[in-house]
C-alpha positions in Angstrom: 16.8 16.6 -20.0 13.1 14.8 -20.3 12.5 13.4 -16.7 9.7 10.7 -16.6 7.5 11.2 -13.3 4.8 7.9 -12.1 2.8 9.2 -9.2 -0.4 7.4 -7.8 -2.5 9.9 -6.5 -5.0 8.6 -3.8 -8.5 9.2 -4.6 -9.0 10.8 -1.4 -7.2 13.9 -3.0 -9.9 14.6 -5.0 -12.1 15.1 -2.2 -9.7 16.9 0.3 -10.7 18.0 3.8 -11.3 21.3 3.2 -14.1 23.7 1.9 -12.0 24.7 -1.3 -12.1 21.8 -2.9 -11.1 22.9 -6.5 -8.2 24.7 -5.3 -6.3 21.4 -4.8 -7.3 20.3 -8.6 -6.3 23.7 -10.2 -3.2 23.4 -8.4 -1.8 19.6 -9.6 -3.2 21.2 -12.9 -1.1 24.8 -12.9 1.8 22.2 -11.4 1.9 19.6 -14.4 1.2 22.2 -17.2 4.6 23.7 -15.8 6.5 20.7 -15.8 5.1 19.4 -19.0 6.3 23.0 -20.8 9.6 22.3 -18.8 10.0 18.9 -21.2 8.9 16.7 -18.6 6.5 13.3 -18.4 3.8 12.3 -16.4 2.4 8.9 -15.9 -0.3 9.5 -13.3 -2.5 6.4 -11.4 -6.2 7.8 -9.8 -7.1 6.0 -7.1 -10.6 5.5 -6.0 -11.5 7.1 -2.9 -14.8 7.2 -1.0 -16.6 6.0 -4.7 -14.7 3.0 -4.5 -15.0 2.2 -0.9 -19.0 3.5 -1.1 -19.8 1.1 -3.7 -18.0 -1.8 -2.2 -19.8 -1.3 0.8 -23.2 -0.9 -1.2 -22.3 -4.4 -2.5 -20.9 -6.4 -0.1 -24.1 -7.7 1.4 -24.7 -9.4 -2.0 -21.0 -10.4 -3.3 -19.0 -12.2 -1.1 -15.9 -12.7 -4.1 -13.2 -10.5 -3.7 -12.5 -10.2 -7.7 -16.0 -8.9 -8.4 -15.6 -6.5 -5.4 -12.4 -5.3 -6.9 -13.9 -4.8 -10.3 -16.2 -2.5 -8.8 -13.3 -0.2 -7.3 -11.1 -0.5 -10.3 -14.5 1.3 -12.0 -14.4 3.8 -9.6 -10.8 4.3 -10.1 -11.6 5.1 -13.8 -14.0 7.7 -12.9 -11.9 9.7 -10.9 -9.5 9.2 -13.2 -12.1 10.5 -16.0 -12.3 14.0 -13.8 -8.6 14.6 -13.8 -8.1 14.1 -17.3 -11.0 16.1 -18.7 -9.3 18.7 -16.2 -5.9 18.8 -18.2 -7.9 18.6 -21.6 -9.4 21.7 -20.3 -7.0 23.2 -19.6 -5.1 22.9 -22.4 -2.5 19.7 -21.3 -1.7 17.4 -23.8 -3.0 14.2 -21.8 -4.1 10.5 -23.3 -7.5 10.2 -24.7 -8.5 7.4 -23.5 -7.9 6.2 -20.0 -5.5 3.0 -20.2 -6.8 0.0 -19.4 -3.4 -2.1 -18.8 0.5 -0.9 -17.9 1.1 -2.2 -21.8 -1.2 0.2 -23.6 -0.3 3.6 -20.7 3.4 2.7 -21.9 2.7 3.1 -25.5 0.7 6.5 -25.0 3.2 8.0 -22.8 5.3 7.1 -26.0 2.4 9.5 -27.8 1.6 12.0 -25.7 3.2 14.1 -22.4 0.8 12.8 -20.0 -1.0 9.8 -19.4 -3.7 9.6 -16.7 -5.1 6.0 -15.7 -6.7 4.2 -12.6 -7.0 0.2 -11.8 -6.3 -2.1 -14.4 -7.3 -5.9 -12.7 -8.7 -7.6 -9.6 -6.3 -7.6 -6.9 -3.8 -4.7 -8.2 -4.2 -1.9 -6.4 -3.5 1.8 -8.0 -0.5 2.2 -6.0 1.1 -1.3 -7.5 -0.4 0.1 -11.1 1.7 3.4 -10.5 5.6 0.9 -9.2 4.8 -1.3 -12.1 4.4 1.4 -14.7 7.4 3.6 -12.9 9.6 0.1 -13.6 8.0 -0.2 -17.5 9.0 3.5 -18.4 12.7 3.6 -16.5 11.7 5.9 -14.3 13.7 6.9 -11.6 11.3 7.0 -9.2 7.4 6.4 -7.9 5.5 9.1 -5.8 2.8 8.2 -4.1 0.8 10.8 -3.1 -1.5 10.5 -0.3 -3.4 12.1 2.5 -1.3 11.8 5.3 2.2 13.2 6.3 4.4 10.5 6.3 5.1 6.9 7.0 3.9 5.9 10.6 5.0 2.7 12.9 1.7 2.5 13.5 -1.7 4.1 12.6 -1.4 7.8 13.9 -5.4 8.5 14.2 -5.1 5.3 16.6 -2.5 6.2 18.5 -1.1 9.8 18.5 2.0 8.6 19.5 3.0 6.8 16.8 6.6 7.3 15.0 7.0 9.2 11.9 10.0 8.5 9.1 11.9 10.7 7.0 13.8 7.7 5.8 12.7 4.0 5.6 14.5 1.2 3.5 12.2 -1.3 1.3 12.8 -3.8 3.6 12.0 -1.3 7.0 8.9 -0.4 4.9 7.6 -3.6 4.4 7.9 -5.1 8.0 5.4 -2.0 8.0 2.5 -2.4 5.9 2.8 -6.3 6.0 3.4 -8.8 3.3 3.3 -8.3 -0.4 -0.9 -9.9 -0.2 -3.7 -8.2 -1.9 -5.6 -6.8 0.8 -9.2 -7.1 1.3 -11.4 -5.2 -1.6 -11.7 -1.6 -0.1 -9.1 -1.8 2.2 -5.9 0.1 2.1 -2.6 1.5 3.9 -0.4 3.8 3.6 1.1 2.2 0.7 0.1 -1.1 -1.0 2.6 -4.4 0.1 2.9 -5.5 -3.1 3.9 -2.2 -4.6 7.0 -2.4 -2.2 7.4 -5.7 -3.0 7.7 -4.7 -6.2 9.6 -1.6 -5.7 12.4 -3.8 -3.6 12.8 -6.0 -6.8 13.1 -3.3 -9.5 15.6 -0.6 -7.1 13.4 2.0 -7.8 13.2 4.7 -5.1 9.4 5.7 -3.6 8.6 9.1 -2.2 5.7 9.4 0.5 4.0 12.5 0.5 0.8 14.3 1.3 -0.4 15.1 -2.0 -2.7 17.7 -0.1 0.5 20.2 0.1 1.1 20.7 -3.7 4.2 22.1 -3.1 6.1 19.0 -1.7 4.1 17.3 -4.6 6.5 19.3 -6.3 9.3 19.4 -4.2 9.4 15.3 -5.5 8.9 16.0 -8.7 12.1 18.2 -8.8 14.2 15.6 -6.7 14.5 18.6 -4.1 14.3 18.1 -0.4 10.6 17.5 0.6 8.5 16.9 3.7 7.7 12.7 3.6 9.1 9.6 3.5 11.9 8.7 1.1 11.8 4.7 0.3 15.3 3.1 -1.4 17.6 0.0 -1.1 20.1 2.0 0.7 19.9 5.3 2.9 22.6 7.8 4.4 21.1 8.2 7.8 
């Protein structure tokens, strides 16, 4: 049976923390091409990284609005977005040729093709509210987001070491968390975006927390096998 898979990947990934840094890429690539030739679907949201957060910083001196900050991020989004998807047409995946501008237009290519790979779409949407919104467009049955830390934390664990780690958080548990469902200051992030659990809380559909880093619980998730994270839904067995 065709399974339907949304992930935003954070655009950190693309630049991981340590000196083989195409290892990670030939990786997600050898772990899609598998699923794909398994009859599976991939709707995948690029984040933007350090070339989002470097150019925002270039600019903020001069642009106080938060829109035309965003605009500059949601570019940045697209490039790394551009990487990945030159990757798979390299190496032979049947992706998108064009990077989707809107939810609308990656809906109707996913319709087209196996694989879709996108990044921002407008001010004030972040990547991971791009990925819950696409995951609730498509029916699927659930949104990984793919990040570079472990888990969901209490609190901020480079601050303080001591902060709690979840296995299990509800939607609501999640977004006493990460705060309100408000767009966040341009170049800011967390863990996962409020309004993407916002949104996430409204639609039913289930979120998975990983770090993307560790392909294999990347595809752990994919499978709906255990995996090391943070499972997000309405309702938990704890």
């Amino acid at each position: 049976m065709m399974t339907i898979i949304v992930a935003a990947i954070g655009g950190s990934l693309l630049r991981p923390e340590v000196e083989e840094k195409h290892v990670w890429l030939s990786q997600l690539i050898s772990l899609i091409r598998d699923r794909v030739s398994a009859g599976d679907k991939f709707g995948l949201v690029i984040g933007g990284g350090a070339p989002a957060r470097e150019g925002i910083s270039l600019a903020k001196p001069l642009i106080n609005d938060d829109y035309h900050l965003d605009k500059i991020g949601i570019a940045a989004t697209r490039l790394n977005a551009t990487i990945i998807r030159e990757a798979f047409t390299e190496a032979g995946i049947f992706v998108s040729g064009i990077i989707p501008s809107s939810v609308n237009e990656a809906v109707q290519l996913l319709e087209e093709r196996p694989v879709i790979v996108m990044g921002g779409t407008e001010p004030g949407h972040t990547t991971d509210a791009v990925a819950t919104r696409l995951a609730i467009a498509v029916n699927a049955d659930k949104c990984i987001i793919a990040t570079n830390v472990e888990k969901v934390f209490n609190e901020d664990p480079r601050e303080n070491p001591n902060a709690k780690s979840f296995d299990k958080l509800t939607h609501d548990e999640l977004q006493q968390i990460v705060g309100p469902a408000e767009h966040k200051e341009a170049g800011k992030s967390s863990v996962v975006d409020p309004v993407a659990v916002f949104d996430a809380k409204k639609a039913n559909i289930e979120l998975n927390i990983i770090d993307g880093r560790k392909i294999e619980r990347f595809k752990h998730a994919i499978l709906g096998l255990d995996f090391e994270g943070t499972r997000i839904a309405s309702e938990l067995e704890r």
